[in-house]
N, C-alpha and C positions, 0 to 999 in steps of 0.2 A: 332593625332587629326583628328577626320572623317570632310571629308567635307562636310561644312555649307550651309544651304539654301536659296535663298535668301533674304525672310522674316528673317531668323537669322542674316544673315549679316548687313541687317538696320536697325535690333534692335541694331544688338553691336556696329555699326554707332551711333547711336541717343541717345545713354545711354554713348559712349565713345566724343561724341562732351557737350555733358551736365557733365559730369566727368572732363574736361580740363575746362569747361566754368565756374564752381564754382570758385574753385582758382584763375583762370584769372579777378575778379570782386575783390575776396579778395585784389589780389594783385593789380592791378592799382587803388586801391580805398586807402587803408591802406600804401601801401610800395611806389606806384609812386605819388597818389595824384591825378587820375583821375577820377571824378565824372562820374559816367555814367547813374544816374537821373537828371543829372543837368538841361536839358531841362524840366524837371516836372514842375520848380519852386516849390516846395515841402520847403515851409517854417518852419508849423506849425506841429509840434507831428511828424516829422522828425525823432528822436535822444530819442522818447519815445517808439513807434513805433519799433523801432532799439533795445531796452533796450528789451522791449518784445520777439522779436523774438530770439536772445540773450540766455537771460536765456530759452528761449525753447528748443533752438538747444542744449543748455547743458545738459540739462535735458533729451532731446532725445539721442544725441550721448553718455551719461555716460551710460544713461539703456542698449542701443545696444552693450555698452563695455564690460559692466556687462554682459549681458545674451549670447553675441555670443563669446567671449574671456576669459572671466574671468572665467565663471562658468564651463566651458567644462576642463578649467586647473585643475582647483579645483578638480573638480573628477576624473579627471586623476591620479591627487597626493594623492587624497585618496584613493580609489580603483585599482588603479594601469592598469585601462584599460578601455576602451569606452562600455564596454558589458553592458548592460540594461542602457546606458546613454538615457533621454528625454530631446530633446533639445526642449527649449523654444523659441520662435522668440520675438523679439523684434518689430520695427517700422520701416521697411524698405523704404527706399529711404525720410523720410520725415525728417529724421535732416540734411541730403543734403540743402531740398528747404527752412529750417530754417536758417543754415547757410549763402546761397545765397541773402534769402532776410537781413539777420542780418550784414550780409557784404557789400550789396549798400545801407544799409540806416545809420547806423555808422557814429558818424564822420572819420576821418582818425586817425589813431594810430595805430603805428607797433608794440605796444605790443597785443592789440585788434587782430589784423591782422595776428598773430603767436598763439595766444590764438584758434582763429576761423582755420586757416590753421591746426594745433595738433587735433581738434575737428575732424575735414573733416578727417582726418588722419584714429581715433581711433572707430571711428562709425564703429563695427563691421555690422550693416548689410545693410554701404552705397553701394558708387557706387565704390569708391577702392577695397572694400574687396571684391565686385561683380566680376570683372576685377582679384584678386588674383583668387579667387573661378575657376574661368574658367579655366586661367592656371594651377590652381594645379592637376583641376580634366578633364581637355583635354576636357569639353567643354567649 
């Protein structure tokens, strides 16, 4: 791995403090039970609000599945190699801030909470797979 610049380094700072800070919402929100709007007082379209973002982040992280994961296997197994492969992009980093928001505004439930943590997971072109990406490819 060559060494990084220091504009590089606090991009991977700032994209790796926002990468820990999704889950860390999921989970004191879903698994501990710690509200972290609760200063809002956020009574009303609370938990509608939540439903929306929700089925977006699904909706986002499946296509990101689909189109950076899924579809590259496929024609791997059917042609038997990446020669004249065109990858398609998907919606990057925005089923992250779907997630995010659909995780502090939720009520609490650890099945919700492991549903959104697999989400955050399988979003082929979030900030995990950004984080794989680098590793794999030594930047």
């Amino acid at each position: 791995m060559s060494k990084l610049s220091r504009e590089d380094n606090i991009v991977l700072i700032i994209f790796a403090a926002v990468g820990v800070m999704i889950p860390a919402v999921i989970v004191s929100r879903h698994f501990i039970g710690i509200d972290s709007l609760s200063l809002l007082h956020i009574k009303w379209g609370r938990t509608f609000v939540g439903t929306v973002f929700t089925l977006l982040a699904a909706g986002v992280c499946l296509l990101n599945f689909y189109l950076s994961i899924l579809v590259p296997w496929l024609y791997r197994r059917r042609h038997g190699s990446m020669a004249n492969f065109a990858h398609v992009s998907g919606l990057p980093v925005i089923g992250g801030v779907f997630i995010f928001c659909a995780g502090a505004l939720m009520p609490p439930s650890i099945s919700l909470g492991i549903f959104l943590l697999l989400l955050y997971v399988i979003d082929g072109n979030g900030i995990p797979w950004f984080f794989v990406s680098i590793i794999q490819n030594g930047r």
